[in-house]
C-alpha positions as CSV (number, residue, x, y, z in Angstrom):
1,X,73.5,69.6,112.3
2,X,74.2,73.2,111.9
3,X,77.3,75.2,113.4
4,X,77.0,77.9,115.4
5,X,79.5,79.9,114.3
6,X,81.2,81.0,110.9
7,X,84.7,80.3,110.1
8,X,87.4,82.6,108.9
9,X,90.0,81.1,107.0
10,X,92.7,82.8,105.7
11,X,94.2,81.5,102.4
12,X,96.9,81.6,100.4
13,X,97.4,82.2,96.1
14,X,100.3,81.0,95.8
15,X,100.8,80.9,91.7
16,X,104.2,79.6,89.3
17,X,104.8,78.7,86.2
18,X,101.2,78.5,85.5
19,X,100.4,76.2,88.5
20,X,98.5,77.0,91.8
21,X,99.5,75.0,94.9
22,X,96.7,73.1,96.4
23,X,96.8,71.5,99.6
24,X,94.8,67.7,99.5
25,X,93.4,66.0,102.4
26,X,94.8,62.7,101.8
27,X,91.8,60.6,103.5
28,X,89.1,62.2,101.4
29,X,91.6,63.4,98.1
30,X,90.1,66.7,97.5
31,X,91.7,70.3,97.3
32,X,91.9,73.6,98.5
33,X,93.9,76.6,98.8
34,X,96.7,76.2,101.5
35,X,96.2,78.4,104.9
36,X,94.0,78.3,108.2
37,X,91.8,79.4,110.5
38,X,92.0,83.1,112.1
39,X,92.9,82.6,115.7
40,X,91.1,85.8,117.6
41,X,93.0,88.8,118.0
42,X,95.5,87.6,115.0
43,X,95.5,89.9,111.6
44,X,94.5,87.3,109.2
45,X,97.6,87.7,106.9
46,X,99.6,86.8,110.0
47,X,97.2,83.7,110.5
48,X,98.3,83.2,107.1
49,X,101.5,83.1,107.1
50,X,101.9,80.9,110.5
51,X,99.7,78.5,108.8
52,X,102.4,78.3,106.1
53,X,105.0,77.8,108.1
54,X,102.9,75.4,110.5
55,X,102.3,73.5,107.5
56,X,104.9,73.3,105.0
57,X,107.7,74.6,107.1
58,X,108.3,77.4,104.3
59,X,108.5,81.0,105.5
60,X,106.2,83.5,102.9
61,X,105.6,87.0,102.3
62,X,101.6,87.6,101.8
63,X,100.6,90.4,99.5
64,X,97.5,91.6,99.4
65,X,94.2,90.8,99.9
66,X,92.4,89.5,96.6
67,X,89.4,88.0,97.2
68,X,86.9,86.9,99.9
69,X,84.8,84.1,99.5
70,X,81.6,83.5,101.2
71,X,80.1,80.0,101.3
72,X,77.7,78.1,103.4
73,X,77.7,74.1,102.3
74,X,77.1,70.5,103.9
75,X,80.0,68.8,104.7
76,X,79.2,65.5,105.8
77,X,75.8,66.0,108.3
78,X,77.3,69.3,109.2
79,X,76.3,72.9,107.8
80,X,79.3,74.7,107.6
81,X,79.8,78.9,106.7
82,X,82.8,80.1,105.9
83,X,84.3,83.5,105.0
84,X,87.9,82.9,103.1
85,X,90.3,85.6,103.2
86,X,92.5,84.9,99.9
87,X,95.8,86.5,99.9
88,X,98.0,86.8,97.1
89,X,101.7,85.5,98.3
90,X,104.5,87.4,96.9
91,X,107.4,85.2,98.1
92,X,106.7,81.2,99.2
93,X,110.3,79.9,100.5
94,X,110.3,76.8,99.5
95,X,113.2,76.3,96.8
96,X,111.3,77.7,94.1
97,X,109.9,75.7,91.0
98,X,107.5,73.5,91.0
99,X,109.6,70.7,93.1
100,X,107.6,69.0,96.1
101,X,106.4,71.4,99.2
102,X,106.7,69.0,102.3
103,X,103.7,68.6,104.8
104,X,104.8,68.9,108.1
105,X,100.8,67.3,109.0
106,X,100.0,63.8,108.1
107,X,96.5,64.6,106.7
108,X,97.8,66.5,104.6
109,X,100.0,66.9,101.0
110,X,100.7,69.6,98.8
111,X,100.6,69.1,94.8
112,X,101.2,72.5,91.9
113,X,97.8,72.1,90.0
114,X,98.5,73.8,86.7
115,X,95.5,76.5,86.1
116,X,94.4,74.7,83.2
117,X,93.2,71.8,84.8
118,X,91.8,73.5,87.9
119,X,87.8,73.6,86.6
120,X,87.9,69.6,86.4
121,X,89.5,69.1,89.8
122,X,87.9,68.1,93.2
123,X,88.6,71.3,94.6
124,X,86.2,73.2,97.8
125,X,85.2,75.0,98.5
126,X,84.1,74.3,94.6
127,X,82.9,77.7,93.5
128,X,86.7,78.7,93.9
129,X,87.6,77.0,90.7
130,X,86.3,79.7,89.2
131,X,88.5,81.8,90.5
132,X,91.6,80.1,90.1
133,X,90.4,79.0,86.4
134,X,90.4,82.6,85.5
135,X,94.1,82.6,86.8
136,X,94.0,83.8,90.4
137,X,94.7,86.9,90.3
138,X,93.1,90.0,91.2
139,X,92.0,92.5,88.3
140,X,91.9,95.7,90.5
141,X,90.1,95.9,93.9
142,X,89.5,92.6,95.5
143,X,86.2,90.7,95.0
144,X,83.7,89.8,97.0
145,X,81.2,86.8,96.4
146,X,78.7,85.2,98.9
147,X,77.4,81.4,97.3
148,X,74.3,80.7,99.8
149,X,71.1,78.6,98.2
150,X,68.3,80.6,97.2
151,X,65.4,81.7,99.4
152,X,63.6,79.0,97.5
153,X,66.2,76.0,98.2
154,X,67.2,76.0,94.5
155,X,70.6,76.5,93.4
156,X,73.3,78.8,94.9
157,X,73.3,82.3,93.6
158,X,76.1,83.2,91.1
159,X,79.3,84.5,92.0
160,X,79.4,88.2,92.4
161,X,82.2,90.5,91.9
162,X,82.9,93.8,93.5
């Protein structure tokens, strides 16, 4: 069943000490960068930074915009698309070090993943482990990459960078 719609998320970088923090969902135990969806009429650092606070309780200061991530995948019997909107976050309230961030949402946990292990993690949307692999971080303007399956139905394109 497809959607009808495509999904802006805004997500957070949120890098120490080497580690990223993931968010799991803790009925299916996979990953993904902590944030939300873009409510209309809301900038989408602000969605960001609610979503923080909505879920962890922790106030933030997001930087800058470092990446968007296109992807269109199956999850489940649904097609979903979804543009991600990743911030870096310069300051994420939450005592500093890598000590526990509390969910405020039962479905959810929050775990520092150090950057080493990221490419062997259950992370999605999964062509993000890339990203965070390579550390993270921008490298100058923010990049851009769209991951649909080819014309053909083979593979998804590669990653491309802007």
């Amino acid at each position: 069943m497809a959607s009808s719609r495509i999904e802006f998320i805004a997500r957070g970088v949120i890098v120490r000490e080497n580690a990223v923090l993931i968010c799991k969902n803790l009925n299916q135990g996979y990953g993904y960068l902590p944030g939300g969806h873009i409510e209309f009429g809301e900038p989408a650092a602000e969605a960001l930074r609610r979503e923080l606070v909505e879920e962890t309780g922790a106030n933030s200061t997001v930087g800058p915009l470092i990446a968007v991530h296109e992807e269109s995948f199956l999850q489940g019997e649904r097609l979903r698309h979804e543009v991600n909107l990743m911030f870096h976050v310069e300051h994420f309230d939450d005592g500093g070090g890598l000590g526990s961030v509390p969910s405020r949402e039962d479905h959810i946990g929050f775990e520092w993943l150090d950057l080493a292990g990221v490419t062997s993690a259950d992370i999605r949307p999964t062509s993000i482990r890339a990203f965070l692999a390579a550390g993270g971080r921008a490298h100058g303007t923010a990049a851009w990459w769209s991951v649909f399956p080819s014309e053909s139905g083979g593979t998804p394109a590669e990653p491309l960078r802007a």
